[in-house]
N, C-alpha and C positions, 0 to 999 in steps of 0.2 A: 504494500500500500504506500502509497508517496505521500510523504510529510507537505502539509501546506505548509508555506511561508507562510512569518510574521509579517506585520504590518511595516515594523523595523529593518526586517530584510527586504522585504518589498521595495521602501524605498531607497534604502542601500544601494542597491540594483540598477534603480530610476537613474540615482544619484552621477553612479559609476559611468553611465552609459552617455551621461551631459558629460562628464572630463573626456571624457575619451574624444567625444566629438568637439570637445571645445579645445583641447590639446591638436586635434586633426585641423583644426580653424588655424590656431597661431602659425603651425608652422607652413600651411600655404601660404599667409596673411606676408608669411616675413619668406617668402619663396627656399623654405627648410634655408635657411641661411642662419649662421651663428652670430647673434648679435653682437658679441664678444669680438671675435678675432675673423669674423666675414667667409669663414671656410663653410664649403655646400654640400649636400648630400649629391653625389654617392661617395666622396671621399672621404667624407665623417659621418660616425652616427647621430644622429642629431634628436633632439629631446626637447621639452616643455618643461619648462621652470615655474613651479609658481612662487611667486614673489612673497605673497600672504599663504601662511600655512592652512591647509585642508582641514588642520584638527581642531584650529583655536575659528577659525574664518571658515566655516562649510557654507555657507551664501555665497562664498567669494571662487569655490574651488571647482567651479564650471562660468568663471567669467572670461574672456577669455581675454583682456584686459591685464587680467590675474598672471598671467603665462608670456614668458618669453621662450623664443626659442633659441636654442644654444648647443653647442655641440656637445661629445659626452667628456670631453676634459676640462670644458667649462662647468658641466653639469655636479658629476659627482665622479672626477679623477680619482684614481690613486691617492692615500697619502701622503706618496716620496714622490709626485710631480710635480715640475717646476713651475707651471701654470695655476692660476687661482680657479676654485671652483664654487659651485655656492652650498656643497654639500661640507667642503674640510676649510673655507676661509668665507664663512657667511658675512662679516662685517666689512671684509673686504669688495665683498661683490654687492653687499645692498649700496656700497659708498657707492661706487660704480654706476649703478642703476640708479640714482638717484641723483647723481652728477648728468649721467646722458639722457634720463627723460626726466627731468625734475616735473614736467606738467602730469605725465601720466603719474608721478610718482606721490605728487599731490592731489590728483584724483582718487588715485587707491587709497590712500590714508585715511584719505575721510569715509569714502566707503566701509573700510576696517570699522570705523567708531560706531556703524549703524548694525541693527539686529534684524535679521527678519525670519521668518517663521517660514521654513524649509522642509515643509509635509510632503506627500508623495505626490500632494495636485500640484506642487509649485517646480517639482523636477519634472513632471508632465509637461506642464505645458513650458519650462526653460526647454527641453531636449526639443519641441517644435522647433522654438525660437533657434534655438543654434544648426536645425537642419536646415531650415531656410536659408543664415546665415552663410553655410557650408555650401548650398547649390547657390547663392550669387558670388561667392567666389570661385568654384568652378566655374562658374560662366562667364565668369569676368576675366578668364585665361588668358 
């Protein structure tokens, strides 16, 4: 017999399924390019950064706003690499971010200070919104 999902996992689920398409947004949006150091997929693997954390900011963690993209030694390198990343020198790269988009960077901030109520109707209908999103950049190719 198959266990129904909770309400909780339900929207988990919802949740998961807005980042993933809003991480697939960023990096068309920035043509998978590493904001960092300018190198492009297929020579690097390249990744979604969010700026605001998923655990303390879950409103924030399918914005796509939220997400830079970056390759994976700006991402979350090695320890012993000579490159900064934002997973082993965070204060080093929010200075960074913060320095090159000081407008988005004052955007988000303020977003961070607001609360919203992130039920399963509100990842519903965000995962609309970011499909939409996702086919007018397709098509804006």
């Amino acid at each position: 017999m198959k266990k129904l999902k909770t309400d909780q996992q339900l929207k988990e689920a919802e949740r998961k399924k807005c980042v993933a398409l809003a991480k697939e947004i960023s990096k068309t949006r920035d043509k998978y390019t590493c904001q960092f150091c300018g190198r492009k997929k297929p020579d690097v693997a390249i990744h979604s950064h969010h700026i605001y954390n998923e655990g303390c900011h879950q409103s924030m963690s399918a914005d796509t706003d939220n997400l830079i993209t970056v390759c994976f030694t700006h991402h979350s390198s090695s320890w012993n690499a000579k490159d900064p990343s934002f997973h082993k020198n965070p204060m080093e790269m929010a200075d960074w971010f913060t320095n090159k988009f000081p407008a988005l960077h004052q955007k988000l901030r303020e977003r961070s200070r607001k609360t919203e109520k992130c039920d399963l109707f509100y990842w519903k209908k965000k995962r609309i919104l970011l499909k939409d999103e996702l086919d007018q950049l397709s098509n804006n190719k």
